[in-house]
C-alpha positions in Angstrom: -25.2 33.4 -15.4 -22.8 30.6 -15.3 -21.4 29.5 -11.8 -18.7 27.0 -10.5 -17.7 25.1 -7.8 -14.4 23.9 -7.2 -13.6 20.4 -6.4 -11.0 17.2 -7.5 -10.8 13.9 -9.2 -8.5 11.3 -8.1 -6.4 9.8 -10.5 -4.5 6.4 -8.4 -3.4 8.1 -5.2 -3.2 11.6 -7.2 -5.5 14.2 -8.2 -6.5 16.7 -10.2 -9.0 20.3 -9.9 -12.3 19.8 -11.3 -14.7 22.9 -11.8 -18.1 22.0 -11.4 -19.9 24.9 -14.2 -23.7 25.2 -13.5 -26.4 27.0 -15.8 -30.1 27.2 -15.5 -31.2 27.5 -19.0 -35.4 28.6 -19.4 -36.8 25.5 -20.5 -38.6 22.2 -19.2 -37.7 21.2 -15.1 -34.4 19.3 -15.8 -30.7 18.0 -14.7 -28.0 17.1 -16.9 -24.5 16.6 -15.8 -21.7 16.2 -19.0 -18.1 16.0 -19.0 -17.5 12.2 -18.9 -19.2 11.7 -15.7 -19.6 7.8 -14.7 -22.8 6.4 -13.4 -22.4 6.9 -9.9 -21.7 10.8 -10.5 -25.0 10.7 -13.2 -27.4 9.7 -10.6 -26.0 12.7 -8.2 -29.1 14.1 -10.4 -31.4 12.7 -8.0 -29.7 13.1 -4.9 -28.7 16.7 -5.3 -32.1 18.0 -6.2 -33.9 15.8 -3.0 -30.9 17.0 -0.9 -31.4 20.8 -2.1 -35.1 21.0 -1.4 -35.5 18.6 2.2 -32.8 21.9 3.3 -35.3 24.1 3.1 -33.8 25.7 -0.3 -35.2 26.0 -3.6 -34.3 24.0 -6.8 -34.4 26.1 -10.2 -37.4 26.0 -12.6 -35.9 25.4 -15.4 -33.0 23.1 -17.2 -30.2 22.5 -15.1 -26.6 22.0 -17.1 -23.8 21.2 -15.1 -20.6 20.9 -16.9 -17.2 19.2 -14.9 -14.6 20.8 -16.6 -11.8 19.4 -17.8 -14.0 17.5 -19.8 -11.1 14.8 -20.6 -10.9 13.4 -17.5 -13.5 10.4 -16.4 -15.2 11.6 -13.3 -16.0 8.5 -10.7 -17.2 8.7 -7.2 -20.0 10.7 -5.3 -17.5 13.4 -4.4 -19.2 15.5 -6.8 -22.4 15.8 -5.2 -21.5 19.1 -2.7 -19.8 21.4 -5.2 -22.8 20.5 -7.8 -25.2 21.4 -4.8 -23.2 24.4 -4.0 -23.3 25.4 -7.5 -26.9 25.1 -8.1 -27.7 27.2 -4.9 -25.2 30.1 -5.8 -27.3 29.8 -9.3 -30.0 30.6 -6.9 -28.7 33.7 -5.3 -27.7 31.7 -1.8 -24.7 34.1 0.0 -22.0 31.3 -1.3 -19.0 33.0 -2.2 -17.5 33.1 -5.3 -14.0 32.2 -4.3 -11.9 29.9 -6.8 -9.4 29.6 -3.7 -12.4 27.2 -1.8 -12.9 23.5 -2.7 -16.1 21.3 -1.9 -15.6 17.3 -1.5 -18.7 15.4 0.0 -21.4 12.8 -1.0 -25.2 14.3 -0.2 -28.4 12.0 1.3 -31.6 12.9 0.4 -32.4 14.4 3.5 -28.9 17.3 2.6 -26.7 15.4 5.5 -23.4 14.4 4.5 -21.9 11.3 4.1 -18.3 10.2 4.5 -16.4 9.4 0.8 -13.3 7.7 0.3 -9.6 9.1 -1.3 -10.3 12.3 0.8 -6.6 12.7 1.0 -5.0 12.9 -2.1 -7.9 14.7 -3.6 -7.2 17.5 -0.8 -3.7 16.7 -1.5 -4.0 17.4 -5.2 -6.3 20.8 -4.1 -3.4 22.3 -2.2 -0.7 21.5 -4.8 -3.4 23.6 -6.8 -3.7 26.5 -5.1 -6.8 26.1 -3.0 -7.3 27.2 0.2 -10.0 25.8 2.0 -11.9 22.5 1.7 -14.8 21.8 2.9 -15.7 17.7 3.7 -17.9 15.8 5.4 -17.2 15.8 9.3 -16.1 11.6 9.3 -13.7 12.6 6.4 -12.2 16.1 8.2 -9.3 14.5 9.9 -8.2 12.7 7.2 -8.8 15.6 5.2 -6.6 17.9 7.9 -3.3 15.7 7.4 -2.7 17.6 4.1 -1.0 20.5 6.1 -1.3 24.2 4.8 -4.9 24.1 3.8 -7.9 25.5 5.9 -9.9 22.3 6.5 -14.1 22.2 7.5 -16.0 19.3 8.3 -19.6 19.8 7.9 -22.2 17.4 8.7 -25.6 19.5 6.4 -25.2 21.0 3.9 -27.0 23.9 5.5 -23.6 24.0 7.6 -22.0 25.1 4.6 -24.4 28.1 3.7 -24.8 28.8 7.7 -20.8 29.4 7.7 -20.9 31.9 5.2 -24.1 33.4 6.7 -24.3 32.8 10.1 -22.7 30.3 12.5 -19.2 29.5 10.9 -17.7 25.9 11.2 -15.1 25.1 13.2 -11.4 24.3 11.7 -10.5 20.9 12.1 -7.1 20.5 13.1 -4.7 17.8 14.2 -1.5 16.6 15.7 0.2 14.6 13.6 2.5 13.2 15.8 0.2 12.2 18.1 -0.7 9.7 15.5 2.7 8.5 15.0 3.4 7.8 18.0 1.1 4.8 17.6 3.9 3.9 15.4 5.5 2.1 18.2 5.3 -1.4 19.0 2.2 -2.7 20.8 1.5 -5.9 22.0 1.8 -8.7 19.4 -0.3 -12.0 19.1 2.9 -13.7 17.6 6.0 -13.9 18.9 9.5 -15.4 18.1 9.7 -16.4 21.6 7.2 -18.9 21.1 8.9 -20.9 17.9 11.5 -23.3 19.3 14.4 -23.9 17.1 14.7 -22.7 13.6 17.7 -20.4 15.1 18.5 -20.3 10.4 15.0 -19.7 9.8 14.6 -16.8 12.0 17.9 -15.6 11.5 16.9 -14.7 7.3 13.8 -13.3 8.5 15.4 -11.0 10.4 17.8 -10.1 7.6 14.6 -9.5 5.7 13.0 -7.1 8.2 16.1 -5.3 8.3 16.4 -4.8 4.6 13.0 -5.1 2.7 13.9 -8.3 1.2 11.8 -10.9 -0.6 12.3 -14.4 1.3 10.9 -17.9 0.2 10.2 -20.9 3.3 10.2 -24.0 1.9 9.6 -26.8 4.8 7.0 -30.1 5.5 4.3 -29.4 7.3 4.0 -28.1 10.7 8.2 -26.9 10.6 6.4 -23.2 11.5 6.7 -21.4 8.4 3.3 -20.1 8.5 4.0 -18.7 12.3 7.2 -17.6 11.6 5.8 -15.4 8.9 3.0 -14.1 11.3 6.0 -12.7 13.9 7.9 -11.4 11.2 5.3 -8.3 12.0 6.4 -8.1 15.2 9.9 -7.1 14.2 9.3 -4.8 11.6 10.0 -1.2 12.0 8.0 1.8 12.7 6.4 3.8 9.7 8.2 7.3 8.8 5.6 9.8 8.3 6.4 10.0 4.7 5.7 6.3 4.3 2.7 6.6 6.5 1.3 9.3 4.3 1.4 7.0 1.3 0.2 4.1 3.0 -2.8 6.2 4.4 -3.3 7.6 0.3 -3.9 4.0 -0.7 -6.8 2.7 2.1 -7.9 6.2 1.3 -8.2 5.8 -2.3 -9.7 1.7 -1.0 -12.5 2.7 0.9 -10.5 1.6 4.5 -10.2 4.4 7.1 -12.5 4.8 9.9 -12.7 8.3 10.8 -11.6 7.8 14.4 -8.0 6.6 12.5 -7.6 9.2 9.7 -3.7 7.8 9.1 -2.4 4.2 9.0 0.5 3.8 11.2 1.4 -0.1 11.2 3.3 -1.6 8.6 0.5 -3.8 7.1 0.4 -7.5 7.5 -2.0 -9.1 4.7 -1.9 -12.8 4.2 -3.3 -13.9 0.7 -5.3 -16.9 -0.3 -4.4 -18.9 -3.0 -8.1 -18.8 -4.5 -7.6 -15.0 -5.1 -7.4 -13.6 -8.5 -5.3 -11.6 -10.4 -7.5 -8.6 -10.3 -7.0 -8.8 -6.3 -3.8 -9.3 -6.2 -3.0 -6.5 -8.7 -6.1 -4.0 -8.1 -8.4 -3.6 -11.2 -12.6 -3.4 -11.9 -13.8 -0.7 -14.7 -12.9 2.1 -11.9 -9.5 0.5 -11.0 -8.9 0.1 -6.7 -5.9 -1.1 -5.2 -5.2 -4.5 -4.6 -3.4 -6.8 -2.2 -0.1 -5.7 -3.0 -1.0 -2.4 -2.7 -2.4 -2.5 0.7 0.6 -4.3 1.4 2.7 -1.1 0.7 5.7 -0.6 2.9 4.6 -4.1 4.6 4.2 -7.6 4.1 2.3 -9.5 1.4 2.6 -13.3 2.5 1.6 -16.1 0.6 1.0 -19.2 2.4 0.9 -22.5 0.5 3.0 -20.0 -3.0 2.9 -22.9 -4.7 -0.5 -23.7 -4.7 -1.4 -20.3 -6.4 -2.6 -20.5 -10.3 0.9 -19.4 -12.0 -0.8 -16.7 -14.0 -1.8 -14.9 -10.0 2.7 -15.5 -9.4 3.7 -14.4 -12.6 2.0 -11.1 -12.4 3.9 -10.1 -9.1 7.2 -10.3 -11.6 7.1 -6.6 -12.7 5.4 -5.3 -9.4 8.4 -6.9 -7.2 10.8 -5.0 -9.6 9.5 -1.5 -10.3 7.5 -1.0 -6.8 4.6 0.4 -8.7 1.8 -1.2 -10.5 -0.1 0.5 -13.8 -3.1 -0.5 -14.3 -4.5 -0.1 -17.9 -7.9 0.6 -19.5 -9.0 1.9 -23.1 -8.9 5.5 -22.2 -7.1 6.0 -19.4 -4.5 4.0 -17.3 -3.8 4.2 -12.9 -1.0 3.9 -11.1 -0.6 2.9 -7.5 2.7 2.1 -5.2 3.7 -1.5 -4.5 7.2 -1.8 -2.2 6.3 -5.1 -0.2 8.1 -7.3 0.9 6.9 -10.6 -0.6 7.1 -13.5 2.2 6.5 -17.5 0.7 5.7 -20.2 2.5 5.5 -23.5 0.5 5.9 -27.9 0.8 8.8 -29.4 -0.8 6.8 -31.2 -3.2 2.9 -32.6 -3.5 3.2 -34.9 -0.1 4.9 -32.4 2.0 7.4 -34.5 3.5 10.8 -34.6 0.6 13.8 -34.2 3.5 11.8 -35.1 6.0 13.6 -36.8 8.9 10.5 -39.0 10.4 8.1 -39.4 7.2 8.8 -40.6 4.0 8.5 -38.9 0.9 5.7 -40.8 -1.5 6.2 -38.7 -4.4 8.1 -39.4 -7.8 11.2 -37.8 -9.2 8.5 -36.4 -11.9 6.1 -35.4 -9.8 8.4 -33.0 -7.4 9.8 -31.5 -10.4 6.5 -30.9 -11.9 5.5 -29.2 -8.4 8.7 -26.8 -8.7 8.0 -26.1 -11.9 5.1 -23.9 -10.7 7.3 -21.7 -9.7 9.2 -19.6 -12.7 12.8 -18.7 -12.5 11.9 -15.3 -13.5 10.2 -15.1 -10.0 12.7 -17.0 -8.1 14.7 -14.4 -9.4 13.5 -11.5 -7.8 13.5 -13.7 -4.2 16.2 -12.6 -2.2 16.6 -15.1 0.2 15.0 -18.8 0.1 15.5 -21.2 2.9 14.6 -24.8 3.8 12.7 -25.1 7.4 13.2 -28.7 8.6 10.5 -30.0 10.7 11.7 -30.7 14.3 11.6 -34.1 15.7 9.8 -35.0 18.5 12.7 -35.4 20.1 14.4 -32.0 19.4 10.8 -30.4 20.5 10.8 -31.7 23.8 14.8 -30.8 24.6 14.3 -27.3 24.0 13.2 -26.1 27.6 14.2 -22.7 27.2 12.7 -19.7 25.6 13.8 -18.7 22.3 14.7 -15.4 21.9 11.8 -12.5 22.0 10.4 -10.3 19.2 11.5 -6.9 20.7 15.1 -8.2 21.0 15.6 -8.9 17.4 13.7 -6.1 16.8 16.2 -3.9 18.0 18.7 -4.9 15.7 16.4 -4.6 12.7 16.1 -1.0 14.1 19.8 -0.5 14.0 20.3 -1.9 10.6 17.2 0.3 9.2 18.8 3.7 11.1 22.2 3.0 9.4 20.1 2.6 5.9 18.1 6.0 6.4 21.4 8.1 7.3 23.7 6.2 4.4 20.4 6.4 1.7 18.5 10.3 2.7 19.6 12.2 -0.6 18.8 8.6 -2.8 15.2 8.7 -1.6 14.8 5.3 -0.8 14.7 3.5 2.7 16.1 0.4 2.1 18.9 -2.1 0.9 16.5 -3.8 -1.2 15.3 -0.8 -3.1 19.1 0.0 -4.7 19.0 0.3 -8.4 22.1 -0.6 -10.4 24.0 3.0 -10.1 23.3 3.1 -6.3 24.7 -0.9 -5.5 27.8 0.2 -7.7 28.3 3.2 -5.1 27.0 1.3 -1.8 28.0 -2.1 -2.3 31.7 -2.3 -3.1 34.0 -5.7 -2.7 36.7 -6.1 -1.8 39.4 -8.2 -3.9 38.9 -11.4 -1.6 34.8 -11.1 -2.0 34.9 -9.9 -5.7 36.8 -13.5 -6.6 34.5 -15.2 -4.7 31.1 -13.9 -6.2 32.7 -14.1 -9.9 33.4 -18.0 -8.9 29.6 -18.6 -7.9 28.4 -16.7 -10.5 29.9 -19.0 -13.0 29.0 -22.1 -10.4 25.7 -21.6 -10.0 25.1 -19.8 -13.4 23.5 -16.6 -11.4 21.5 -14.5 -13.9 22.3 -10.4 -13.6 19.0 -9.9 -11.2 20.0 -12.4 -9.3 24.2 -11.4 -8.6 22.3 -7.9 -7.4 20.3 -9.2 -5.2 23.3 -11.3 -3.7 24.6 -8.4 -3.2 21.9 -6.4 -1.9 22.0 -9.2 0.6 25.4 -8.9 1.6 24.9 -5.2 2.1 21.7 -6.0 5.2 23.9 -8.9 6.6 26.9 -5.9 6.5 24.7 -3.7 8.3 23.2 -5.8 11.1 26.6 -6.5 12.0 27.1 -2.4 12.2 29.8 -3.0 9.3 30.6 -0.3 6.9 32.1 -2.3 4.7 30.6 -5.4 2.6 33.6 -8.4 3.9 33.9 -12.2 2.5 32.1 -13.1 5.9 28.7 -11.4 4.9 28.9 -12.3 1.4 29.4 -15.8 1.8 25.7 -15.7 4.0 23.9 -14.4 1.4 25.3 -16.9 -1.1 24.0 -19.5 1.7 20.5 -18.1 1.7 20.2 -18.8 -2.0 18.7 -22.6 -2.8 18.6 -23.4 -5.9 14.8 -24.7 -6.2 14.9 -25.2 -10.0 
């Protein structure tokens, strides 16, 4: 008699139901697992049968077939272990029921105990969209597993817990409070500050327009101007996380490998600062099972590139269709992954090789050739898709020691990133987006309107300064932020003229 097990495959932050088909066929003591399983689900041979027996049950004497149906679909992970083990012991005659409305997810030791797997949440995710019931996980993976809402979760730490429950002692329900956990949305205490960079009152000011609309912003300044701390506080001035946004954050570590299981959902906007010595592949995600990479991690958050122009053009140029679709697809020979990517991309970079072009106390050493050779690192195509690039003049000695008073805290300008982002989320709740920066072409038509006075004067600089159609839209996109951090409902001359300003030509 053929049994099954139910479980899931994730595909990117998705999923699909798997059936785990089991057979004992009369013939020589054996284990076989088909239906384009990868290595890692291959040797669950070994671990299933060790698990099975050190449990105190018995393994079948004779050919085991296991078959994970749809046979189509390339099964990674050590997910599969349980509902192969569950299969194999219903073979048996253990009191499992045969239920297609329960679902097993779980990696087994040799010694039957359970150990903690990752993408536990869209793989319950993709369980309850099909139908199932009840899951049962590994205890470290249960609350993860329990912020999928409408689905009976158990943690189990044996996998005699699992045959006990339908036998004996029955498992407890895990349940949580989501809001608990977003309330640790809320601002904590942050290492960095604005109150502790003097000056830069331009500098700061685009940042904040950043925060408050998702935008993409370039610092281009000699060394020791602050760039590199000014991008470190821009964290403390982001918003809060919605819980959808939290949920899709949390999909991605989950999918990564990165929750502990004493924080099943990621409720900071992430922070991650690149090196320039990274690769493509961990920038983008990749490897022959395909992970998320930086800029994925850095969904709904900050991916900040210090020293941009030091990274090897071929790691910049693939941000170009990442920055404009908010998605990356990943591509193999027989199957392909998609995985979400809405950062916001934050640049820090030298004016040219020395550092010091503009600089009011040291002189610039390098050659008309040489800084254009420098710029040239960085393609127009990406400059394109930069909404705001800025020059951060490094204060004189002079300046640093005048300044005597502290500069304006985090929390205050955070406020007012606060207010622009609650006028975004009311004007932009039937669009399904959050912010100014995600507007396509039909929705800046609708939300972005001149007036005759600002219409003549973006036609005039778009013939001046030879603007490219990405880059008018993102002017305008601008304008929209600057419109709403002023609590304006209307886009005026006054806020389109400061985004023109935060444009700089750098080619």
């Amino acid at each position: 008699m053929v049994t099954k097990a139910i479980t899931a495959a994730t595909l990117g932050i998705n999923s699909c139901k798997i059936e785990a088909e089991v057979d004992v066929i009369n013939s020589l003591p054996n284990i076989s697992i088909v239906g384009l399983p990868d290595s890692a689900v291959n040797e669950a041979r070994e671990r299933v049968r060790a698990a099975i027996k050190n449990s105190g049950f018995t393994f079948p004497l004779g050919r085991v077939v296991v078959n994970l149906a749809p046979a189509d679909i390339r099964k990674e992970g050590t997910n599969f272990d349980l509902p192969i083990a569950i299969g194999i012991l219903k073979e048996e005659g253990i009191s499992i029921p045969d239920d297609d409305s329960i679902a097993y997810l779980g990696e087994l030791s040799l010694d039957g105990s359970l150990r903690k797997i990752a993408g536990v949440l869209p793989l319950v995710g993709g369980l309850k969209n099909a139908g199932i019931k009840t899951v049962f996980v590994p205890a470290q993976n249960a609350k993860e597993a329990a912020l999928v809402q409408g689905i009976d979760v158990y943690g189990a730490e044996h996998l005699s817990d699992i045959v006990n429950h339908f036998t004996e002692v029955p498992i407890t329900k895990t349940r949580i409070d989501i809001d608990s956990y977003m309330k640790d949305c809320e601002p904590k205490d942050f290492a960095y500050d604005f109150k502790d960079v003097k000056g830069q009152q331009k500098a700061k000011k685009a940042l904040e327009i950043a925060a408050a609309g998702g935008h993409n912003i370039l610092m281009s300044g000699s060394p020791g101007s602050g760039k590199t701390l000014m991008a470190k506080c821009l964290a403390s001035i982001l918003p809060p996380l919605e819980l959808e946004e939290a949920l899709e954050l949390t999909k991605i570590y989950s999918v990564a490998g990165m929750l502990r299981a004493d924080e099943p959902l990621v409720t900071i906007r992430p922070f991650r600062p690149v090196h320039h010595t990274a690769s493509p592949n961990g920038i983008i995600g990749g490897g022959a099972n395909p992970k998320p990479g930086e800029i994925s991690l850095a969904h709904r958050g900050v991916l900040f590139l210090d020293e941009m122009i030091e990274f090897p053009r071929q790691v910049l140029e693939v941000l170009r269709q990442p920055i404009e679709d908010g998605e990356v697809v990943i591509s193999r020979t027989k199957f392909s992954v998609k995985y979400p990517a809405k950062f916001m991309l934050v640049g820090a970079m030298n004016p040219c090789p020395c550092g010091f072009l503009g600089d009011r106390e040291k002189q610039c050493t390098c050659t008309e050739y040489q800084i254009q050779k420098y710029r040239a690192r960085l393609s127009g195509p990406l400059l394109d898709r930069i909404d705001l690039i800025i020059n951060v003049p490094r204060l004189t000695t002079d300046e640093l020691m005048s300044i005597k008073e502290d500069a304006e805290p985090s929390d205050k300008i955070r406020e007012r990133v606060l207010k622009a982002r609650k006028i975004q989320a009311l004007r932009y709740k039937n669009e399904g987006i959050f912010t100014n920066s995600e507007l396509n072409n039909r929705q800046i038509k609708k939300y972005c309107a001149l007036d005759k006075a600002s219409s003549d004067l973006l036609q005039a600089a778009a013939v001046k300064y030879q603007l490219s159609g990405r880059r008018f839209n993102r002017i305008l996109k601008l304008a929209r932020t600057i419109a709403d951090l002023e609590g304006n409902e209307n886009i005026n001359i006054n806020h389109l003229t400061q985004a023109l300003q935060y444009r700089v030509d750098m080619n």
